[in-house]
C-alpha positions, 0 to 999 in steps of 0.5 A: 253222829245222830241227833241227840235224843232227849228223854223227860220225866222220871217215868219215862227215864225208868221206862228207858233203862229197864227196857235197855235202851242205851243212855249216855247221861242223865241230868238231874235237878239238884232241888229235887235230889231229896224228895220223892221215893220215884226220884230216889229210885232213878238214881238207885237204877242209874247206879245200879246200871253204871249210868252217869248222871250228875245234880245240875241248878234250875237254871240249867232246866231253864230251856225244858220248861215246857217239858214235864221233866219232872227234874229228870233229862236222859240223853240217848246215845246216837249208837245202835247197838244190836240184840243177840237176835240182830246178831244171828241174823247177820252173822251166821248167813254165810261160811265167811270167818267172823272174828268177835271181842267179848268184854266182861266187866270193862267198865272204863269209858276210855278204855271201851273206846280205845278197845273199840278203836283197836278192834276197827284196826284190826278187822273184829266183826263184832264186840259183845258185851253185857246189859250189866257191868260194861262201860256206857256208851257216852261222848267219852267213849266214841272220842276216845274210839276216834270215830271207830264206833260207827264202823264197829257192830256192837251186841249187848246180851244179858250175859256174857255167856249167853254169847259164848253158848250161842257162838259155841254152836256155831263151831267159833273158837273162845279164847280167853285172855289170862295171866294165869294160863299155862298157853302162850299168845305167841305160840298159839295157832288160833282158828278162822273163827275166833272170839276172844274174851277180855275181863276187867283190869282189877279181877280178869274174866269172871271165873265162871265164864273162864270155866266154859273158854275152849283155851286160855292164853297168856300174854308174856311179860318180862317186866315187874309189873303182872298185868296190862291195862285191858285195851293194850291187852286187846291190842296186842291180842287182836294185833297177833290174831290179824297177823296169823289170820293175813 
């Protein structure tokens, strides 16, 4: 793992975010969580980002006291994740099959993790996922991806349908995962180009962006329960793809 990167000051921290960088924890100073309207826009921004944060005692910020911190810390995540142009740039400079995992709206660190986890095992080239909306990448996620984060490219667009659109070009097949579709996974013959799109436990893939899939598949379940937890979903998808495409 990279070296822990820290960010000081309030300004900088804002600077941080709105220019994507990816944060995995910022700690505040509990004296200041009522003071200026600066402060108060972090936490509204860390919020609004899905950033976690948490309100520490000064002598926590002891060992900064020679940093302006203006009672803000940010720790960068040591994960590099690539831009929509990265991603052109590596993809598409061959004929070879890619296989992508698109995720909109998982929000769950351990659930992030244990998806990337699955995704190393069975071979995906690339997860995408969105600057709104998706699960941080912080030390709970790269445990829970038992080290797989570090094998496992990951994009981050401004929106999911920004990828879909992009990857439409160039001929890779979306597929998306729903309980609602009328396409069994086990009866489904998927293409040597294939992303695979995975929603969020409590509403599924956005409408909208189920709209613009080229399938949607079901996973079959003959128990009470309707639905999956998301990253036993996208083992059981990725595990069915790796075997037709072996």
């Amino acid at each position: 793992m990279d070296k822990q990167v820290e960010i000081y000051g309030i300004r900088s921290i804002i600077e941080a975010i709105e220019s994507s960088k990816e944060i995995s924890r910022v700690y505040l100073l509990k004296s200041n969580s009522h003071q200026s309207s600066l402060f108060k826009s972090l936490v509204r921004l860390l919020e609004n980002n899905n950033i976690k944060y948490s309100f520490v005692p000064k002598e926590k910020f002891k060992k900064y006291i020679n940093k302006n911190h203006q009672g803000a810390v940010a720790i960068l995540s040591p994960i590099k994740l690539l831009s929509i142009e990265e991603l052109v740039s590596t993809t598409f400079d061959n004929n070879s099959p890619k296989t992508y995992l698109l995720l909109d709206g998982v929000t769950d660190t351990r659930n992030f993790g244990a998806i990337i986890r699955s995704s190393e095992c069975f071979g995906v080239d690339y997860i995408i996922i969105s600057k709104t909306g998706s699960s941080p990448i912080n030390g709970e996620t790269i445990k829970s991806s038992a080290g797989a984060i570090f094998n496992t490219p990951i994009c981050k667009v401004d929106h999911i349908k920004d990828a879909i659109f992009f990857l439409k070009e160039f001929g890779v097949e979306i597929i998306g995962s729903d309980d609602k579709a009328s396409k069994n996974l086990y009866n489904y013959n998927f293409k040597s180009k294939t992303a695979i799109i995975l929603g969020s436990e409590g509403s599924g893939i956005n409408k909208s962006i189920l709209n613009i899939c080229d399938e949607k598949i079901n996973i079959p379940l003959h128990g009470k329960l309707s639905s999956l937890n998301v990253s036993v979903a996208a083992g059981i998808f990725l595990s069915e793809f790796k075997r037709q495409s072996s």
